[in-house]
N, C-alpha and C positions, 0 to 999 in steps of 0.2 A: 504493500500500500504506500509505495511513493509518491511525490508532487506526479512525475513524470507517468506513471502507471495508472497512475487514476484519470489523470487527463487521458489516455493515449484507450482509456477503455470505456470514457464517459463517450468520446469524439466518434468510437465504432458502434456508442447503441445511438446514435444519434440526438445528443443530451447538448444543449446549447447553453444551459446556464444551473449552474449548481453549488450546494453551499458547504464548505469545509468547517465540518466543525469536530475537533477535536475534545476528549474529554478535559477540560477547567484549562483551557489552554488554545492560543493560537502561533506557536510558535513558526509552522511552515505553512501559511498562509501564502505570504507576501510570493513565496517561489512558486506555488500551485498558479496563484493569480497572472504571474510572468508567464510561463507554460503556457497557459489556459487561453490568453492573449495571442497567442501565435496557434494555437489552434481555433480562433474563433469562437469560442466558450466562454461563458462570464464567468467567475469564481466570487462568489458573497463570502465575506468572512461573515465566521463564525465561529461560535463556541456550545459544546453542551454541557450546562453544567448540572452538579447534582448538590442539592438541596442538603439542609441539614434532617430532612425528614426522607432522604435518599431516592428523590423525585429528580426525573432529567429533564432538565429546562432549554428549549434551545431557544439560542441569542443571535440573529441576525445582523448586519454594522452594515454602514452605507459605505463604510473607507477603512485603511488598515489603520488610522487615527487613533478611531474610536474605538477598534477592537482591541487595539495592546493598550488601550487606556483598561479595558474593561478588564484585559488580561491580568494587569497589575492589581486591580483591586480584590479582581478574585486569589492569584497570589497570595495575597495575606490575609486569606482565610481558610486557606487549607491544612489541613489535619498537617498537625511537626510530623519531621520524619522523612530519611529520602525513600525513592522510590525501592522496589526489592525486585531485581532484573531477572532471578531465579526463577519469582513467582509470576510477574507480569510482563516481562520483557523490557528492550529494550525501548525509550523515547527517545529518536535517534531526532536530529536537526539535520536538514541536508541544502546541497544548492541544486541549482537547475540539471544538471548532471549525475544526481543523487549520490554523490559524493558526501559525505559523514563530516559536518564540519562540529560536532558537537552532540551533549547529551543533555537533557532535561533532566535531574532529578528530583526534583520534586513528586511528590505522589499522586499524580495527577487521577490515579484509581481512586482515590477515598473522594469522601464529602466533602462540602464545604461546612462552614456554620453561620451560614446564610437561610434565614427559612424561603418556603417559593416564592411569598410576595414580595420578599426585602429584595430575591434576585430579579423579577419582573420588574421592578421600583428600577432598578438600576439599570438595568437595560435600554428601560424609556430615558432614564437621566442622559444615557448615549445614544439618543436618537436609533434605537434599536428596536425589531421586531423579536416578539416576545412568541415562543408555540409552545404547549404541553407535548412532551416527547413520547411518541408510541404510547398511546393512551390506552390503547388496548390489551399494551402489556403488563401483566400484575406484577413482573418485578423493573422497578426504577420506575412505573406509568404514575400518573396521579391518584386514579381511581383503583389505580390496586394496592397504593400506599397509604392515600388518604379514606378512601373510599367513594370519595365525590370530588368534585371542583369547585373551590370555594368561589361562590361569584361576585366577589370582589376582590381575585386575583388578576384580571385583567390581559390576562391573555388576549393578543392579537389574532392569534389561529390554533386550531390541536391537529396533534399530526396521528394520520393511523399509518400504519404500519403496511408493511407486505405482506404480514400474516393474516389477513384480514382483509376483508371484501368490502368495499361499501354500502353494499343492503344486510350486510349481516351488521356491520358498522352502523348505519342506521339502527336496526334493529337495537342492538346492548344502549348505544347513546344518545337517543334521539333526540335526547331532554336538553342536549347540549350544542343542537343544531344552530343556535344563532349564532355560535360565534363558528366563523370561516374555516373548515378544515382542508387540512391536506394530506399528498402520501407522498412516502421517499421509499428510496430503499434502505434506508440504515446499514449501509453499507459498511461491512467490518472486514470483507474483503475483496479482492478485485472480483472476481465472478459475482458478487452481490449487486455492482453496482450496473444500476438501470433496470434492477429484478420490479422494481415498482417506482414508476416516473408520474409528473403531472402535467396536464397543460395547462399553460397559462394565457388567459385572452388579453391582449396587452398591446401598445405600442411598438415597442422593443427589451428587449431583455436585459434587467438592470434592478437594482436595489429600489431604486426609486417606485418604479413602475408595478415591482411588486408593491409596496407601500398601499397602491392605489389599488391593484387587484382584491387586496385582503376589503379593502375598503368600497369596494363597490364601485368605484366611481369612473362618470361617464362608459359605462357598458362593459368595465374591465369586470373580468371574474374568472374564478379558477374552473375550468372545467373538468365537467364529469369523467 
């Protein structure tokens, strides 16, 4: 799952624009984004992060600005301790060549001790899109953590999953139709990714544009 592998396998399912989000961390962003650019593909930073209540939050950014702003803050909220390379592997850093210019150790597996709404609060403070992570899943989902979605956590959109149909997704959630959902693949590794794509009705493809899709406006909307 390199910058270069993930672009060179988004570009053969025919994926135009997609979002890196790393777990509490956007360290290889900036080089996917490069890539991604010479193959015609957008790259959205991102980040997912996990809750103190071990909920997966994803964080959308319109620029790499506001994502290593967002990055730092989540930084000094995670669990002390380096990472353990035995048990999780390695978090390697690379450049456009996937070359290893570095390691992460921080333990970017654990929580933060951030609750959901403190991390949603903060996302919008970086002009960021807010979505409840695979909501359909009972472990890291909301509803299988929490048991519901508090509705005043403010979610921008919830994302289902690949494991999951949309009429069945209807069916378990339907109580939670107003707010805007969508589906990714949760790609954890290269065969996964484009397992579950979306369309988007839109202008052009671009942070912005989503902004405006989630949000109805002038006829934009995510299709079925």
């Amino acid at each position: 799952m390199t910058p270069r592998n993930i672009i060179e396998q988004a570009a053969s399912r025919g994926i135009n624009i997609l979002a890196v989000c790393d777990h509490n961390s956007t360290e290889n962003i900036a080089v996917t984004q490069e890539i991604g650019k010479k193959r015609g593909i957008v790259v959205i930073p991102g980040m997912e992060i996990t809750s103190s209540e071990e909920v997966h939050v994803l964080g959308f950014f319109e620029n790499l600005e506001r994502a290593f702003d967002m990055q730092e803050l989540i930084y000094g909220h995670l669990q002390p301790g380096d990472n353990d390379e035995d048990a999780f592997g390695m978090q390697v850093i690379v450049n456009e060549d996937d070359e290893v210019l570095g390691f992460n150790r921080r333990l970017l597996i654990g929580a933060t001790d951030l609750s959901v709404n403190k991390i949603i609060e903060l996302i919008h403070v970086f002009q960021g899109i807010a979505v409840a992570s695979h909501i359909d899943r009972e472990v890291f989902g909301i509803i299988g953590q929490l048991g519901f979605i508090p509705p005043e956590a403010g979610f921008d959109a919830l994302e289902i999953s690949s494991r999951t149909g949309m009429n069945e997704a209807a069916e378990k959630f339907g109580s939670y139709r107003s707010i805007p959902w969508i589906t990714s693949s949760d790609a954890h590794q290269l065969e996964d990714i484009g397992r579950k794509t979306i369309g988007l009705y839109m202008n052009h493809a671009s942070f912005e544009e989503l902004t405006l899709v989630l949000k109805g406006v002038e006829g934009r909307k995510v299709l079925p």
